[in-house]
C-alpha positions in Angstrom: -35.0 80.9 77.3 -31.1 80.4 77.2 -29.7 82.9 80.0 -26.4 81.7 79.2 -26.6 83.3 75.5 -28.7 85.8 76.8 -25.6 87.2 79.2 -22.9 86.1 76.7 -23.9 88.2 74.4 -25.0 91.1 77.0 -21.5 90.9 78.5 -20.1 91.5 75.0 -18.5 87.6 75.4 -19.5 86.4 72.0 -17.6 89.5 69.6 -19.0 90.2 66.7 -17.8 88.0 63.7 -16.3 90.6 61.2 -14.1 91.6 64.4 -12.8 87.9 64.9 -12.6 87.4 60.6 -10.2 90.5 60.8 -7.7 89.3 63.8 -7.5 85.6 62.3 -6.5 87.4 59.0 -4.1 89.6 60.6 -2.8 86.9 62.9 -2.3 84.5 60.1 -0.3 87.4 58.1 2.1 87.9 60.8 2.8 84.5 61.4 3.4 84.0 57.7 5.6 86.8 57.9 6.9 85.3 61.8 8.0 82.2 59.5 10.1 84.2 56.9 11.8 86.5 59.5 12.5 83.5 61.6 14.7 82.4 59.0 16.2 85.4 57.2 19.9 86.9 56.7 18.1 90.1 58.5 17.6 88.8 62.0 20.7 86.8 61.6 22.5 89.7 61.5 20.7 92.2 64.0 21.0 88.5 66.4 24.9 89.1 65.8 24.9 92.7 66.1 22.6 92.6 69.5 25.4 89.7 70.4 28.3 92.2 69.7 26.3 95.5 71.3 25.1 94.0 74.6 28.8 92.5 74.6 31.3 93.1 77.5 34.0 93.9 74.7 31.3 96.8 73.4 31.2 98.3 76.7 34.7 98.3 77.6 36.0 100.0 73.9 32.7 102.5 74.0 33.6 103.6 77.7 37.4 104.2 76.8 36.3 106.5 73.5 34.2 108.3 75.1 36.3 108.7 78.0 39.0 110.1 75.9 39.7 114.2 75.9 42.4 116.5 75.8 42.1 117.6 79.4 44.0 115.7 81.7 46.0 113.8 78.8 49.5 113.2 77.8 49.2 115.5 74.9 47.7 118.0 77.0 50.9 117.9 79.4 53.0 118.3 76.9 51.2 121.0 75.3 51.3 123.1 78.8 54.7 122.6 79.2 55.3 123.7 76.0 53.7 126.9 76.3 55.1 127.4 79.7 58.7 127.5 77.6 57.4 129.4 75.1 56.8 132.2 77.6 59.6 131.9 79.6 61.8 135.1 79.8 64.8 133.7 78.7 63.7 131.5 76.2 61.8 134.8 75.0 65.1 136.5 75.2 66.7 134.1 73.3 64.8 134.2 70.7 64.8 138.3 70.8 68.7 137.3 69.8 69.3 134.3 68.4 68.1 135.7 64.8 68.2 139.3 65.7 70.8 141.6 63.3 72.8 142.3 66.5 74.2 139.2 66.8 74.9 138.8 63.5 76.9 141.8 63.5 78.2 140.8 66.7 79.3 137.3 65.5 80.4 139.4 62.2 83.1 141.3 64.2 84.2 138.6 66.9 86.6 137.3 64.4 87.6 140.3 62.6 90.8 141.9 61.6 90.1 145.3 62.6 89.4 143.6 66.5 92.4 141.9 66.5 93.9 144.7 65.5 92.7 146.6 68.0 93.7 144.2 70.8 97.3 143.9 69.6 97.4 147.7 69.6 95.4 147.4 73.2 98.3 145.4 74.6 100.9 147.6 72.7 99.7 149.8 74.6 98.9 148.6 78.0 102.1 146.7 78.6 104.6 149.2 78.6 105.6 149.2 75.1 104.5 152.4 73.6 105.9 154.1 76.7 109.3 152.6 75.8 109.3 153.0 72.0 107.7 156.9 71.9 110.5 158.3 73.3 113.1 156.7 71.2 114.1 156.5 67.7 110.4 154.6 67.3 108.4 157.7 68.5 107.0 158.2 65.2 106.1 154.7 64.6 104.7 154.7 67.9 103.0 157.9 67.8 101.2 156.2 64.6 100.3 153.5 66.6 98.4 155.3 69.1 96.6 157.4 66.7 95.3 154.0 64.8 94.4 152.5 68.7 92.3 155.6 69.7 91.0 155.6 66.2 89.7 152.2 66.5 88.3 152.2 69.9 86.2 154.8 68.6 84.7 152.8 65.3 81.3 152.8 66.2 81.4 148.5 65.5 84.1 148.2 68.0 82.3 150.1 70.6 79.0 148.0 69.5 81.0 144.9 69.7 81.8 145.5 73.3 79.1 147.2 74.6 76.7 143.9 73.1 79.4 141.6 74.4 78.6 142.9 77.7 74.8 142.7 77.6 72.1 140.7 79.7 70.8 139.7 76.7 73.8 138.2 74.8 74.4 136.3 78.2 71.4 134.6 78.6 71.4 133.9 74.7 74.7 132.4 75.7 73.0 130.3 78.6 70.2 129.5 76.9 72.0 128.2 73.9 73.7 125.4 75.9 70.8 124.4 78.2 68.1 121.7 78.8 65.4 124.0 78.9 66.0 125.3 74.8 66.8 121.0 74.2 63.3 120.3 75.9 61.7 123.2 73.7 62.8 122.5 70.7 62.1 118.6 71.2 58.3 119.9 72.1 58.5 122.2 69.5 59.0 119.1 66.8 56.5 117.1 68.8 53.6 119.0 68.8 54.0 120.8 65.5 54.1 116.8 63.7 51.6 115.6 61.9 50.8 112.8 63.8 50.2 114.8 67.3 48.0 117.0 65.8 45.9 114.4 64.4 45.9 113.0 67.8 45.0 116.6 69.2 42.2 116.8 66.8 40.9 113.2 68.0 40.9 114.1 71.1 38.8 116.9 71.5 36.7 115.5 68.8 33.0 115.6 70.4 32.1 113.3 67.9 34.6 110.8 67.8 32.7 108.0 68.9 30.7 108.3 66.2 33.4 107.5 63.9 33.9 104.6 65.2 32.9 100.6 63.2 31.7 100.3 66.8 29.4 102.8 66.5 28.7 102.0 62.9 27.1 98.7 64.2 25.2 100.2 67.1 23.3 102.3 64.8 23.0 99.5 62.4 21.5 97.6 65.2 18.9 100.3 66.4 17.6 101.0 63.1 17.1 96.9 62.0 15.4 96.4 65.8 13.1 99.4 64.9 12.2 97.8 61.6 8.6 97.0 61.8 8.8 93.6 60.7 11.6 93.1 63.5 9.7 94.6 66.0 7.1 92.5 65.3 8.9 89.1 65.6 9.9 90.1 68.6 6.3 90.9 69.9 5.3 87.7 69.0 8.5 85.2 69.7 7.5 84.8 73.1 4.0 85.2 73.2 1.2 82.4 72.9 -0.4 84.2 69.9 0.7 81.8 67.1 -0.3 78.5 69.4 -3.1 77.4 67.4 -1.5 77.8 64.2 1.7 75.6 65.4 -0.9 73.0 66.9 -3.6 72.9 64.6 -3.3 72.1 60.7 -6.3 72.8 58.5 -7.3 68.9 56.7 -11.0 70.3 55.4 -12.0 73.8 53.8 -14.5 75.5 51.3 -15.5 78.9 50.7 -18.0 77.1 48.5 -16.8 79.3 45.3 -18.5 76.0 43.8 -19.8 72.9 44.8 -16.4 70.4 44.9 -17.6 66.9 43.9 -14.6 65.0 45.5 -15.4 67.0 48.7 -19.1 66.8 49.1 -22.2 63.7 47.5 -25.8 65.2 47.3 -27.5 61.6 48.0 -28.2 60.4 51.5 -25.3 58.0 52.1 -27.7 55.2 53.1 -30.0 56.1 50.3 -26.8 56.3 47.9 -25.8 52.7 48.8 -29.6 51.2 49.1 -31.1 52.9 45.8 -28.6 55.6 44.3 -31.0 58.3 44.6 -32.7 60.1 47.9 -36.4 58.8 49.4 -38.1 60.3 51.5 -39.7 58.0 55.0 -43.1 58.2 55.3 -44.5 60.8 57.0 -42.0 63.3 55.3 -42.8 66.4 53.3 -40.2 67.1 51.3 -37.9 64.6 48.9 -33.8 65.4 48.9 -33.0 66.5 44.9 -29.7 65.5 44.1 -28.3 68.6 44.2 -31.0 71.1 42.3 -31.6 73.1 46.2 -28.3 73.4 47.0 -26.5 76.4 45.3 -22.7 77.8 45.7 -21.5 81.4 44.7 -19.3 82.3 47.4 -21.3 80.2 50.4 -23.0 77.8 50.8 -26.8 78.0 50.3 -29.6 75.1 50.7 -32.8 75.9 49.8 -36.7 74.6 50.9 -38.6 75.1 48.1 -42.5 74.7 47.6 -43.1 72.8 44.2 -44.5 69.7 43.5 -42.1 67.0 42.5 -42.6 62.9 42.6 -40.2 61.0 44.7 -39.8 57.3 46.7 -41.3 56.4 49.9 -39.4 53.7 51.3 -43.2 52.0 52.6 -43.2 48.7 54.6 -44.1 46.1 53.3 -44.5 47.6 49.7 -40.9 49.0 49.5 -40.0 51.9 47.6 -43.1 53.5 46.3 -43.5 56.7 44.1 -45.1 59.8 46.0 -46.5 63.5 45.2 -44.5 65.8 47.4 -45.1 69.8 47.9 -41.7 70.4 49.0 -38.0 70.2 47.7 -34.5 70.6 50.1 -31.1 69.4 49.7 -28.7 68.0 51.6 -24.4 67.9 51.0 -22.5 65.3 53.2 -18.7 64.5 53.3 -19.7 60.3 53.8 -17.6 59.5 50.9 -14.8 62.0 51.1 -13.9 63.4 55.0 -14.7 62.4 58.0 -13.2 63.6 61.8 -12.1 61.5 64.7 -10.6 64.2 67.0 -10.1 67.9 65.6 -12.5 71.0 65.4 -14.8 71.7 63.0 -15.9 75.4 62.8 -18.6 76.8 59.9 -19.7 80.4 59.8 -23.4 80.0 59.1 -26.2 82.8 59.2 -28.8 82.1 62.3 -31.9 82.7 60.5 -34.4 79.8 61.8 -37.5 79.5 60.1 -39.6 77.7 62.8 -41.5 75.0 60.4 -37.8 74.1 59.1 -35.0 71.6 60.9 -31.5 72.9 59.3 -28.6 71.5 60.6 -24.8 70.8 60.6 -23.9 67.6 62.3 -21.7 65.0 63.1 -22.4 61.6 62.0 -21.2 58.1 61.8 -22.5 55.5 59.4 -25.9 55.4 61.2 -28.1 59.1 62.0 -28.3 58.1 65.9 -26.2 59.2 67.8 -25.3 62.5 66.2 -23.6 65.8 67.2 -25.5 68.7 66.3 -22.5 72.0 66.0 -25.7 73.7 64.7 -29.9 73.0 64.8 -32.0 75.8 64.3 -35.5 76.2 63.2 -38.2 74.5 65.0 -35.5 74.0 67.6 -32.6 76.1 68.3 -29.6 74.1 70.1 -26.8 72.7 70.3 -25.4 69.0 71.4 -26.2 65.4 71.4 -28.9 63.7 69.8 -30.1 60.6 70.1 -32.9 58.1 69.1 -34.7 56.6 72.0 -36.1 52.9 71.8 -39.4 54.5 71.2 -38.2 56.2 68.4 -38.1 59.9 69.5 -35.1 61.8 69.1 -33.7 63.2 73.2 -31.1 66.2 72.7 -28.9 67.2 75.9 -27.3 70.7 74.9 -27.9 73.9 75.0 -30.9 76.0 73.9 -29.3 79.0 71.4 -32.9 81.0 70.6 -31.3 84.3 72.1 -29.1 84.7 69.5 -29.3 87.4 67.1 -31.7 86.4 63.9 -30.5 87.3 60.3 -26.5 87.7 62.1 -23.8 85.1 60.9 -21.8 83.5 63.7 -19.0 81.2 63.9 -19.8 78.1 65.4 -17.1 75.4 66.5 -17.2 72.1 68.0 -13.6 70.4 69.1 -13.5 66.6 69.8 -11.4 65.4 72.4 -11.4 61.9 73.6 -14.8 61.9 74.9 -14.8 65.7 75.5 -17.3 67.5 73.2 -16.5 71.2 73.7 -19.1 73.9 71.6 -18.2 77.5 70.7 -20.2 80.2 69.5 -17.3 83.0 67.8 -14.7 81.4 69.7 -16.6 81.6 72.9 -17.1 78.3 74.9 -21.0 77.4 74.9 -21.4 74.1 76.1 -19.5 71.1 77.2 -20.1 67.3 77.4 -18.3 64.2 77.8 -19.4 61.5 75.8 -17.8 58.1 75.5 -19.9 56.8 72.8 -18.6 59.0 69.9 -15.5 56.1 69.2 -15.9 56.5 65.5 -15.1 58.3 62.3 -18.0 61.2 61.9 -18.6 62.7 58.8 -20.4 66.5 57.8 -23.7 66.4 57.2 -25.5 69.9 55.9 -29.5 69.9 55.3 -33.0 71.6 55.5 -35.9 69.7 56.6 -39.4 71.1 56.5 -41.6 69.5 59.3 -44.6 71.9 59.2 -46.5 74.1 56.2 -44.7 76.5 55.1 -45.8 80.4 55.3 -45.2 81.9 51.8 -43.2 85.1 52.7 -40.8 82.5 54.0 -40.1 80.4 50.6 -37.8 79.9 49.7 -36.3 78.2 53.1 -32.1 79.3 52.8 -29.4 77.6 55.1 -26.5 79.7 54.3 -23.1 78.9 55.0 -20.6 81.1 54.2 -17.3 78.6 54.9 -16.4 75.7 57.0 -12.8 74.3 58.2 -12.0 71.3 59.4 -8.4 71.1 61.7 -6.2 68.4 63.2 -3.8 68.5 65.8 -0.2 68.6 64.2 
């Protein structure tokens, strides 16, 4: 028993393979989509606009806008003072005159002929004159003037004249006329009433005047490209680790097996291909390779044990090649003519269903079977590692015994050659780990069923299914 796979799998280490299938699609997605936002006008111009937002210059213009009010301002001051004229008394008072019908009428007689007549009748009068002439031969005359003089002083718009001419309020109008106070509200008057300081009242206790602004414009262009969800997503990732083994690693080998690629994959045992150009069996064996006939592809990868009779070649010492009866037919794919890995990974999601009198396999191999890395054994033996014929012979394996895992479930299972360092995974889960110096040469795939013991019916056919298998390279 392998505890190690045993408390992998009870620690939930080794995740299931749909999960793992679903976060390399979604990874590989995003980076695709990483790789076009990297480059686009889009984050080119949220880059600028973070540039220009997080900028000093931002700050300083947002923090004087928004600082901006009435209250406390120039126009405010001026305002204030204005009103403060506006309800002075005497400007009040002025204006009670200034286009009142009093002083019109006022103004009206100031430089009439019936008041100059009356004050050259006044002084007439008051100097001794009339006193002189009305008891003389001008008494009449004088008499006449009198009359006219008491006449006029009563004509109600003389008496108005005078009594107005008199008044508080026509002598602050006076005062008032000529003084700064009436300059500085008229000035104020024009200043505030223009078009331009109401406009700049109007900014100013505009609550939303920042807003308004291009500044603003861009800030709000900025937060809604950085909440864009393929944005927010570059960003996630920019400085993360995520995309590491898809900027390391470049895929050189693939099949989904939608059919069986001849350039990719020979159906003939290399060395049989080379010796005889067709597969033979050793003595001893039970089953003869067909070229092909067991090994089927609609999606995956299946090779097939069958029980039938065929006629094949023994390769027999000292005879040579010599025809034999065999109950069993398998098949067998290798890469010997078309890939082969030095250092990389090679990875295969493959269905762990062992049949205990079958040997299927994916391994690593060089021009000769020994030594060999075994990603996958299962059957009579379930393991993983090194093999190796001894000088008697008999093939030694140092790995790891895989039996716990979970029969009739497809894993993912990865081996990565470093160097000498050998490094297994089971669904991206380091297994094992060896160093081995020996492996200084190209190794090719190798895929087959062997059947090493009578086969119960219910098992027949024999299927070694593969549903894919990659092959990567450092960049």
């Amino acid at each position: 028993m392998s505890f190690k796979i045993f408390s992998l799998q009870l620690t939930g280490k080794i995740k299931p393979v749909a999960k793992i299938e679903q976060q390399r699609e979604i990874l590989q997605k995003d980076y695709q989509e990483f790789l076009q936002v990297e480059v686009s006008d889009e984050l080119k111009e949220y880059l600028k606009l973070e540039s220009f937002v997080n900028s000093g210059d931002f700050k300083k213009i947002k923090a004087e806008i928004t600082a901006l009010q009435l209250k406390g301002s120039k126009e405010q001051k001026q305002l204030l003072e204005f009103e403060k004229l506006k309800k002075s008394k005497h400007i009040k008072n002025y204006f009670k005159v200034v286009d009142s019908s009093e002083l019109k009428r006022f103004e009206k007689m100031k430089d009439s002929d019936v008041l100059k007549e009356l004050g050259t009748l006044k002084k007439y009068i008051k100097e001794g004159q009339y006193q002189n002439e009305k008891k003389g031969e001008k008494k009449e005359e004088a008499k006449a003037k009198y009359a006219k003089y008491k006449s006029l002083s009563g004509n109600a718009d003389i008496k108005f004249f005078f009594r107005f001419q008199k008044s508080s309020l026509l002598k602050n109008y006076l005062d008032v006329k000529v003084s700064h106070d009436l300059e500085r509200y008229n000035e104020l008057k024009q200043l505030t009433g223009s078009k331009e300081f109401l406009e700049r009242k109007a900014y100013l206790e505009d609550k939303q005047k920042w807003e308004k602004t291009e500044e603003f414009k861009k800030q709000k262009k900025y937060e809604e490209v950085k909440r864009l969800p393929h944005i927010e997503k570059y960003f996630k990732y920019k400085n993360s680790n995520a995309f590491d083994f898809l900027k390391q690693w470049k895929i050189v080998f693939e099949d989904k097996f939608s059919s069986l690629d001849k350039e990719k994959w020979i159906t003939v045992q290399p060395v049989a291909d080379n010796l005889l150009g067709e597969n033979y069996a050793m003595p001893g064996d039970l089953h003869i390779f067909t070229a092909g006939k067991n090994v089927k592809t609609d999606g995956k990868l299946t090779v097939e044990v069958r029980k039938e009779k065929v006629r094949g070649k023994v390769w027999n010492m000292p005879s040579g090649f010599v025809p034999v009866d065999f109950e069993y037919t398998s098949g067998l794919v290798s890469t010997a003519q078309g890939f082969s890995l030095e250092d990389g990974i090679l990875e295969a999601k493959i269905k762990f269903n062992p049949v205990k009198e079958v040997v299927s396999t994916l391994a690593l191999s060089g021009e000769k079977q020994s030594p060999r890395v075994n990603v996958l054994e299962m059957g009579t033996k379930n393991r993983l590692g090194v093999s190796t014929l001894n000088n008697a012979g008999k093939v030694e394996v140092e790995g790891l015994d895989i039996k716990n895992l979970k029969s009739g479930v497809s894993y993912i299972f990865s081996l990565e050659k470093s160097g000498k360092t050998l490094v297994w995974k089971i669904n991206e889960t380091e297994v094992l780990r060896l160093e081995k110096s020996e492996f200084r040469f190209p190794l090719h795939l190798e895929i087959s069923s062997i059947p090493v013991y009578e086969i119960q019916g219910h098992n027949l056919p024999v299927k070694f299914e593969i549903d894919w298998i990659k092959c990567y390279r450092k960049k």
